[in-house]
C-alpha positions as CSV (number, residue, x, y, z in Angstrom):
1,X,5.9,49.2,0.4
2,X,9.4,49.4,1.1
3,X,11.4,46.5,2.1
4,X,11.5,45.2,5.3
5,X,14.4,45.5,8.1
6,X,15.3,44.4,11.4
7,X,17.4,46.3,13.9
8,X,19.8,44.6,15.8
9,X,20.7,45.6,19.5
10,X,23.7,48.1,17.9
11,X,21.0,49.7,15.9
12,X,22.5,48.9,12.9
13,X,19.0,47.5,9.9
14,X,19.4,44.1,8.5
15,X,17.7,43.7,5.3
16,X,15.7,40.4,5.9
17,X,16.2,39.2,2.7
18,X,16.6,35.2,1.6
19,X,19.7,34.3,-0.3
20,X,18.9,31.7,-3.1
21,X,22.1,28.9,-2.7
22,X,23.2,27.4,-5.6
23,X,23.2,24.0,-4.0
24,X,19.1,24.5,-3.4
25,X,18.7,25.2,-7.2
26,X,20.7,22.0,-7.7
27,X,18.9,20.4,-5.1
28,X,15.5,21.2,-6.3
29,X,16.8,20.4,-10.4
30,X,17.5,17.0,-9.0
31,X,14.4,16.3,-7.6
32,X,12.2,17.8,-10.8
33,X,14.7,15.2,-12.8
34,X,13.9,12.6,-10.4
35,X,9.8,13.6,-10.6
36,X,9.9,13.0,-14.3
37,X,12.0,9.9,-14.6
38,X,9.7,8.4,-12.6
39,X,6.1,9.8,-13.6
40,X,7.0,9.3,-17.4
41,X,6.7,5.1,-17.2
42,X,3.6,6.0,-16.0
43,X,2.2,8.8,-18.6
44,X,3.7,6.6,-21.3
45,X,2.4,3.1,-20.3
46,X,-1.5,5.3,-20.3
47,X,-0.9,6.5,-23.4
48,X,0.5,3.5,-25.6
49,X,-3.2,2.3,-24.4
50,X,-4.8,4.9,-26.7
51,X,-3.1,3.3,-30.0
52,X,-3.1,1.0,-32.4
53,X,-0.7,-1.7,-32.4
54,X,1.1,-0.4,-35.6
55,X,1.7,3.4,-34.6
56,X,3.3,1.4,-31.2
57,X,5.6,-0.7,-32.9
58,X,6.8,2.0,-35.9
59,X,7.5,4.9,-33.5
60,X,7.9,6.6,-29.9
61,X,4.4,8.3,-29.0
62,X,4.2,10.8,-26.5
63,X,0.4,12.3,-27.1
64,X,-3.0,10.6,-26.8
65,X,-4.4,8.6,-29.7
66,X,-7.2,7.2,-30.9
67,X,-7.8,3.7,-30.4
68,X,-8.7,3.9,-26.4
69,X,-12.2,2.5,-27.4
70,X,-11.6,-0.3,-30.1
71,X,-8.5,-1.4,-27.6
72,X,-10.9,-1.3,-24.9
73,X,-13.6,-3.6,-26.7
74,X,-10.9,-6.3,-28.2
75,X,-9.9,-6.4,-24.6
76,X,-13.4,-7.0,-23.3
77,X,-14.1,-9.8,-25.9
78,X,-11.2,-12.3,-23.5
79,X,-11.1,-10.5,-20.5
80,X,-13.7,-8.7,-17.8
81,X,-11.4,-6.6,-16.5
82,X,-14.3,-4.8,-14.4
83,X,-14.7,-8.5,-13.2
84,X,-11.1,-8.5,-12.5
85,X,-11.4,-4.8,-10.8
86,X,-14.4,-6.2,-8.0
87,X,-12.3,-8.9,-7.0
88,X,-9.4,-6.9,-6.5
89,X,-11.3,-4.8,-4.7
90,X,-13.0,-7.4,-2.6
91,X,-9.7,-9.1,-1.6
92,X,-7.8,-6.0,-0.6
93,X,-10.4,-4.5,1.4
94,X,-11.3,-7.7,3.5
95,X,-7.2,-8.4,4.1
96,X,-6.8,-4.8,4.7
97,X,-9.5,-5.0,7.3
98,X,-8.0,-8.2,9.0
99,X,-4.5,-7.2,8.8
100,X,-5.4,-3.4,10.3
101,X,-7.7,-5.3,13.6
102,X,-5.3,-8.0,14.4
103,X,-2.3,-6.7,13.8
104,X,-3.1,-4.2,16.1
105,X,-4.4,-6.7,18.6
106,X,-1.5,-8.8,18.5
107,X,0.8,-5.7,18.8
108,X,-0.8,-4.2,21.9
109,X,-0.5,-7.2,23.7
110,X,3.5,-7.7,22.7
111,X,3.5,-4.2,23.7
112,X,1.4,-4.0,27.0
113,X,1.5,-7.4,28.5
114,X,5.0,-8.6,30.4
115,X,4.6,-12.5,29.9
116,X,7.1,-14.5,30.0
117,X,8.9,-15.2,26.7
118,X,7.6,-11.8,25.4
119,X,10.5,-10.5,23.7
120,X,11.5,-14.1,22.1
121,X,8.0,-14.4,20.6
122,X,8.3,-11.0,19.4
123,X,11.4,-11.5,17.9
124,X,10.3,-14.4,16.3
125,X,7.7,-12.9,14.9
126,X,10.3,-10.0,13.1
127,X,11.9,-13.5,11.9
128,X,9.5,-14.2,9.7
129,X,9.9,-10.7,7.8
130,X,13.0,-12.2,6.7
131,X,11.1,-15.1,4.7
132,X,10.0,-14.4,1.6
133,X,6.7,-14.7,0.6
134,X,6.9,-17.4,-1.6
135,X,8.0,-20.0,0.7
136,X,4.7,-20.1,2.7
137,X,2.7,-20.6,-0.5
138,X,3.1,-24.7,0.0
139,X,2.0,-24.1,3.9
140,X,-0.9,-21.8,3.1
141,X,-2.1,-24.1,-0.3
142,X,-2.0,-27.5,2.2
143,X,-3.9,-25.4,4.7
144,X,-6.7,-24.4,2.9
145,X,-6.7,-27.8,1.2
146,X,-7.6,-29.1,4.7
147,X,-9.9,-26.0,4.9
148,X,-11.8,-26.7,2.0
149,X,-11.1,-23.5,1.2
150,X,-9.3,-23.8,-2.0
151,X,-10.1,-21.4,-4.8
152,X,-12.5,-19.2,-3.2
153,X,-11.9,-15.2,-1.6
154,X,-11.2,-16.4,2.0
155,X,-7.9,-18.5,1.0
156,X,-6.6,-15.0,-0.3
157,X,-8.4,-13.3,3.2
158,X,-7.4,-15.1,5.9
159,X,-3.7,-15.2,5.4
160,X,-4.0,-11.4,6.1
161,X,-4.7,-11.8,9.6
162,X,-0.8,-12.9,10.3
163,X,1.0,-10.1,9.3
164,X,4.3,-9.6,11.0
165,X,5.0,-5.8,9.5
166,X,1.8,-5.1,10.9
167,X,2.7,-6.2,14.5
168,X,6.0,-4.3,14.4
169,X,5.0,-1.0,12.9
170,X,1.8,-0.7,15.4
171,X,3.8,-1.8,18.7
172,X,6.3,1.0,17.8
173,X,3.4,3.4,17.7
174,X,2.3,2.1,21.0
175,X,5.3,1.9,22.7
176,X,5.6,5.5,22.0
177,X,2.1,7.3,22.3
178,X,-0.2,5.2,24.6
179,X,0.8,4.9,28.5
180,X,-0.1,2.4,30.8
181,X,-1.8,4.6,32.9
182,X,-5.2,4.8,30.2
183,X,-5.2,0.7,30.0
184,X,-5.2,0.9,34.5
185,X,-8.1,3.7,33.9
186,X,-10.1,1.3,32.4
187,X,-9.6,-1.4,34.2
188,X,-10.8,0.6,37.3
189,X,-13.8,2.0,35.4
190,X,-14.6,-2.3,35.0
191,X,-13.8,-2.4,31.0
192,X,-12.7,-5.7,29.7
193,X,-9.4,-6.4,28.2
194,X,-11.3,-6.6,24.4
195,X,-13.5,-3.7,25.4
196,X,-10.3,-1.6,26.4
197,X,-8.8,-2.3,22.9
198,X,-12.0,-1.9,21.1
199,X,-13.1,1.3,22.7
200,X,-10.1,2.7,23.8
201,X,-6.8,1.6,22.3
202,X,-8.2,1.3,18.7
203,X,-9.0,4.4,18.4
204,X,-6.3,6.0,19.7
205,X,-4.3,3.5,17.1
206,X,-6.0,5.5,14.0
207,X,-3.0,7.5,12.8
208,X,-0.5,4.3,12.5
209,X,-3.3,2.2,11.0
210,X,-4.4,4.9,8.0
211,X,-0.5,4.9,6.9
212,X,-0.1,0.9,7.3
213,X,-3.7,0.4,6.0
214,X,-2.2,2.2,2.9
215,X,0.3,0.1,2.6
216,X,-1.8,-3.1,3.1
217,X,-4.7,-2.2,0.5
218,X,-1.5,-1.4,-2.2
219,X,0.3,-4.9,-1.5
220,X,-3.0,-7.0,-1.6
221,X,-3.6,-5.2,-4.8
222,X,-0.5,-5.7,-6.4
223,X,-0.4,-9.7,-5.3
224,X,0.1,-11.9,-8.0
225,X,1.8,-15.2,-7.2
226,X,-0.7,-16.3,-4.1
227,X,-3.6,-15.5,-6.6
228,X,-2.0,-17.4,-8.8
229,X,-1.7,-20.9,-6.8
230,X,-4.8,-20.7,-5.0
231,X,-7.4,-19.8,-7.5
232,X,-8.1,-22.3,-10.4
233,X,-11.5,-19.9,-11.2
234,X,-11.5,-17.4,-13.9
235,X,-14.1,-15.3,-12.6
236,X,-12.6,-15.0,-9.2
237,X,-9.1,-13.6,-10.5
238,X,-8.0,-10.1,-9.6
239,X,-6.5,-7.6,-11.8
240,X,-3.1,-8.8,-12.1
241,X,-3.8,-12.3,-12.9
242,X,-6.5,-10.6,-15.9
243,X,-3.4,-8.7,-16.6
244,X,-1.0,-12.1,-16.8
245,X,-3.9,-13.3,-19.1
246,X,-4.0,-10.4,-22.0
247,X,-0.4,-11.5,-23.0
248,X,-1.9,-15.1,-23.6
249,X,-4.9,-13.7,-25.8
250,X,-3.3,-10.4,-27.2
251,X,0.4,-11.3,-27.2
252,X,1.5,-9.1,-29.8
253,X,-1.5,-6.6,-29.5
254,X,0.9,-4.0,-27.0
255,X,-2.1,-1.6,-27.6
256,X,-4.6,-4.0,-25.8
257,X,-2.0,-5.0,-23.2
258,X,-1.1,-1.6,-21.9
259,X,-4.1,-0.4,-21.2
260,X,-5.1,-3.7,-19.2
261,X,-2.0,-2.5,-17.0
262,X,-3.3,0.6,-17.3
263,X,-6.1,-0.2,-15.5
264,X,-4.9,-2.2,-13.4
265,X,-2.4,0.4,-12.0
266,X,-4.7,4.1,-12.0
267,X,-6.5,2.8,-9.3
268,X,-3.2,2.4,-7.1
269,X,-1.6,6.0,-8.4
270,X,-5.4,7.5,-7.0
271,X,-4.8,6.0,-3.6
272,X,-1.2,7.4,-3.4
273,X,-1.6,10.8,-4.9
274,X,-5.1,10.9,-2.4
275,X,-3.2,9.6,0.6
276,X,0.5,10.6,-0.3
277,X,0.9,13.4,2.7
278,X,-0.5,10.5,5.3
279,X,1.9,8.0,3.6
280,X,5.0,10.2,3.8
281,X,4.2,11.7,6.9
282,X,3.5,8.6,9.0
283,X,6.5,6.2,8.0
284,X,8.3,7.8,10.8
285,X,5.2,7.0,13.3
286,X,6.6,5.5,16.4
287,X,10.4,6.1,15.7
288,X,10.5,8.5,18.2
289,X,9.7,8.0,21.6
290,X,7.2,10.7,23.8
């Protein structure tokens, strides 16, 4: 075939041919650099799980070894990291769940109902963002002291309900996608105000809760320091306290340790590399207005 052209309104063929720029192929170097700066941590941390504690401390490894089993069966005579794993799991799906349903509740009624003081609760709300974490761990421990809820799943659980990211990033979505009109629809039709949101709203909220549920599972994952104050219970620690542990038991066994943070990680680079087109293509959800 030959090539392809394109008359112009003179009758004169353009060739319709892409230039390469140099600034792409020093666009697109820079971003393969990037890539590999930041997968190698990764590659290295799963490997240096593979080997013994020696070949670790006398050289720089970069293929597989050998030791994957006896490192996984010293680590299993402290630690039950599949212990570890279910409770992770556990926590981080409950909070995900609550954080996801009332989040959204709470954001479509900052977004949909005009009370008075609206906008300062809301703002209020975006206030706490600006605390960190930390100092609501005395709060949250004296609460579930009254609660009786100390060193258990639902002192880890219920926290997830108040979410203050959650509220912001699902009233922008709202405020952009869903009219009035559909809530008047169903008001006419005789819905309730839950039954609206439940049948209705929800639903329609599915895009903007996959990305923030993504975000939600990750950062109950990752959470260490409210684990940490408000479980006394081996048995009931997630993965990153187990983690915390292996440098007590194995401090200088790096083999041992690296693949318990090994473990503890894979399951997080699955959800991204699963999910990563949803996360990246819903962090703008809401910023623009239809």
């Amino acid at each position: 075939m030959g090539q392809q052209t394109v008359q112009t309104e003179i009758g004169r063929p353009i060739r319709n041919s892409k230039k390469i720029k140099p600034s792409h192929i020093l666009i697109h170097v820079f971003l393969v650099v990037l890539a590999i700066i930041c997968i190698v941590p990764f590659y290295i941390m799963i490997i240096y799980g593979t080997h013994t504690n020696a070949d670790i401390a006398s050289k720089f490894i970069f293929l597989p070894g050998q030791a994957l089993i006896e490192n996984y069966q010293s680590m299993n005579e402290n630690i039950n990291i599949w212990r570890g794993f279910l409770n992770s799991l556990i926590i981080s799906t409950c909070s995900t769940a609550l954080t996801l349903y009332f989040g959204a509740l709470n954001a479509y009624g900052f977004a949909k109902y005009k009370f008075k003081g609206n906008k300062v609760l809301f703002w209020f709300v975006l206030a706490t963002m600006m605390v960190p974490q930390q100092l609501g761990l005395v709060g949250t421990f004296r609460i579930m002291y009254i609660l009786n809820l100390l060193d258990t799943y639902a002192a880890l659980i219920l926290p997830a309900a108040a979410n203050a990211f959650a509220v912001f990033f699902v009233k922008q979505f709202i405020d952009g996608t869903i009219p009035d009109e559909i809530m008047e629809s169903a008001r006419v039709d005789g819905a309730g105000e839950f039954k609206t949101f439940n049948r209705i709203i929800l639903p329609m909220l599915l895009p903007a809760l996959a990305a923030l549920g993504i975000f939600a599972f990750i950062g109950s994952w990752n959470n260490f320091i409210g684990p940490l104050v408000l479980l006394f219970s081996n048995d009931k620690y997630p993965l990153p306290l187990l983690v915390q542990l292996l440098q007590g038991y194995y401090g200088t066994n790096y083999g041992v340790q690296y693949l318990g943070v090994a473990l503890s990680v894979l399951p997080i680079i699955i959800v991204f590399a699963l999910f990563s087109k949803r996360i990246i293509g819903s962090v703008a959800i809401g910023a623009v207005k239809g």
